[in-house]
C-alpha positions as semicolon CSV with decimal commas, in nm:
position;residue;x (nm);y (nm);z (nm)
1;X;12,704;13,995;1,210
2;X;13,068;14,143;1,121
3;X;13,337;13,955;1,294
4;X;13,466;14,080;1,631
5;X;13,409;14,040;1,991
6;X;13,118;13,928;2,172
7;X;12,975;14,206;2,413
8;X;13,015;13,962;2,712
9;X;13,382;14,027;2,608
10;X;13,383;14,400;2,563
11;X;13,201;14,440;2,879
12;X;13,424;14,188;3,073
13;X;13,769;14,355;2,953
14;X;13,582;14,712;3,044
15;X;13,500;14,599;3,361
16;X;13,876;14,460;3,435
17;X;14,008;14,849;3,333
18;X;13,755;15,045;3,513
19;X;13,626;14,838;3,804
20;X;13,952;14,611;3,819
21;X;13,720;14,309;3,814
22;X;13,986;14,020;3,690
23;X;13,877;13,877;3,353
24;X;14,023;13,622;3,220
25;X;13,946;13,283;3,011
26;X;14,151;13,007;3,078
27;X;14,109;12,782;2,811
28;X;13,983;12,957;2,469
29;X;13,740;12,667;2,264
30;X;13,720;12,732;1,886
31;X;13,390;12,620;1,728
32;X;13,384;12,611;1,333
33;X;13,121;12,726;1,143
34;X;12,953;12,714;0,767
35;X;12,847;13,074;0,755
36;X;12,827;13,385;0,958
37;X;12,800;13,230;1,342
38;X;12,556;13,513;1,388
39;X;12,542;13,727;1,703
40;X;12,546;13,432;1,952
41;X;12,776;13,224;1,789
42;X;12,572;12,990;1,749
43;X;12,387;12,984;1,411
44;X;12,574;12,761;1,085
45;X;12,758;12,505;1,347
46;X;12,975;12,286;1,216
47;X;12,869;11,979;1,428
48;X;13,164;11,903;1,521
49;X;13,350;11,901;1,884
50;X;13,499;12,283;1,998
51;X;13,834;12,276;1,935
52;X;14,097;12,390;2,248
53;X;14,303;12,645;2,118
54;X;14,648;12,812;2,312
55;X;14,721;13,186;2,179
56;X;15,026;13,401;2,154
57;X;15,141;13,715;2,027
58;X;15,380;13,797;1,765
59;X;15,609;14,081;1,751
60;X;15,393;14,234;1,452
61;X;15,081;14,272;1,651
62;X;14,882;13,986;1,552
63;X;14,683;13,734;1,807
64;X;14,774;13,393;1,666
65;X;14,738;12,990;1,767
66;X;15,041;12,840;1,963
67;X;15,145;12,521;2,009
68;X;15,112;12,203;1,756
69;X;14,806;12,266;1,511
70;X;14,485;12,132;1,528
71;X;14,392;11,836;1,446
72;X;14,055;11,783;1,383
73;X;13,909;11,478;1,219
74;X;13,626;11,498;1,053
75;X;13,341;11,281;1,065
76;X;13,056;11,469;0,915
77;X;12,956;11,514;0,600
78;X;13,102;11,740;0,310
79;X;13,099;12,102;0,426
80;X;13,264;12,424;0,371
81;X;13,414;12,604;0,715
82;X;13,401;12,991;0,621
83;X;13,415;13,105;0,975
84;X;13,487;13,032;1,339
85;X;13,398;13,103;1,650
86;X;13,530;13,136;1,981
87;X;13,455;13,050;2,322
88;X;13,519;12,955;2,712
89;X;13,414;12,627;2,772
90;X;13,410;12,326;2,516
91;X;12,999;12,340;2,557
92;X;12,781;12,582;2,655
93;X;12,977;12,837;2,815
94;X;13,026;13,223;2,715
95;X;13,076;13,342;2,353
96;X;13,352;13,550;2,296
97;X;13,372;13,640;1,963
98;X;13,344;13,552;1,566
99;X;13,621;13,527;1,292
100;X;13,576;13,477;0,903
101;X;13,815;13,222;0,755
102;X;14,046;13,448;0,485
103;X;13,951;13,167;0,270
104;X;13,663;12,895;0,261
105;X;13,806;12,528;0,355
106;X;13,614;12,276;0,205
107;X;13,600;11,940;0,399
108;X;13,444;11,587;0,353
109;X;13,400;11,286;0,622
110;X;13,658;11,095;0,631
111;X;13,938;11,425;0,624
112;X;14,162;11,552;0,850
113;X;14,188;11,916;0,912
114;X;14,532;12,009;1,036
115;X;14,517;12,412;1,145
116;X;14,869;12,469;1,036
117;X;14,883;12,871;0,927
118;X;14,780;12,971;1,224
119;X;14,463;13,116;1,289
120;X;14,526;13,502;1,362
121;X;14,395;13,813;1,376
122;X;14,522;14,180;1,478
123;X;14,256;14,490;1,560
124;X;14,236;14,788;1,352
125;X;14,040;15,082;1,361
126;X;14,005;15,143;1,702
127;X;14,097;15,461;1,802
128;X;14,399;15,459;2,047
């Protein structure tokens, strides 16, 4: 599945503009993931625990983390993390949407991954 939002998501922020139905998630969870999450989120998990996850805006139109990084130690064994995922509760819950790393990040037990660039992202081609 190509990265991008989850149709719970699409259909939530639709329903906000047209039938003024509030939608919002208070606490975005990011899961991490060894290949394309698929169109659940849910296939190549990374078993480890969802990550919490505060967002901002930048002046240049990007959606990026806020706050300290995350820290995330690992305690499984070696893997590569080429994509995330992202969702509202830290299990279960609704899955909101997929994101490829811009590069692979190899880890082995033992590490710890410190989320320090930022995860972002900005939307293009959608027609305004």
């Amino acid at each position: 599945m190509a990265p991008g939002p989850s149709k719970w998501v699409v259909n939530s922020m639709w329903d906000a503009v047209f039938l003024g139905i509030p939608f919002v998630i208070n606490q975005v969870y990011v899961q991490f993931h060894s290949g394309d999450p698929g169109s659940g989120g849910t296939a190549n998990v990374v078993a480890l625990d969802r990550q919490p996850a505060l967002f901002e805006r930048d002046t240049d139109g990007h959606w990026r983390t806020a706050g300290a990084p995350m820290q995330i130690a690992i305690d499984v064994a070696d893997v590569v993390i080429t994509h995330i995922s992202l969702w509202d509760a830290l299990t279960v819950g609704n899955w909101a949407a997929n994101m490829i790393a811009n590069q692979p990040i190899p880890v082995v037990e033992g590490d710890l991954l410190i989320a320090s660039d930022k995860i972002q992202w900005t939307v293009t081609e959608w027609v305004a």
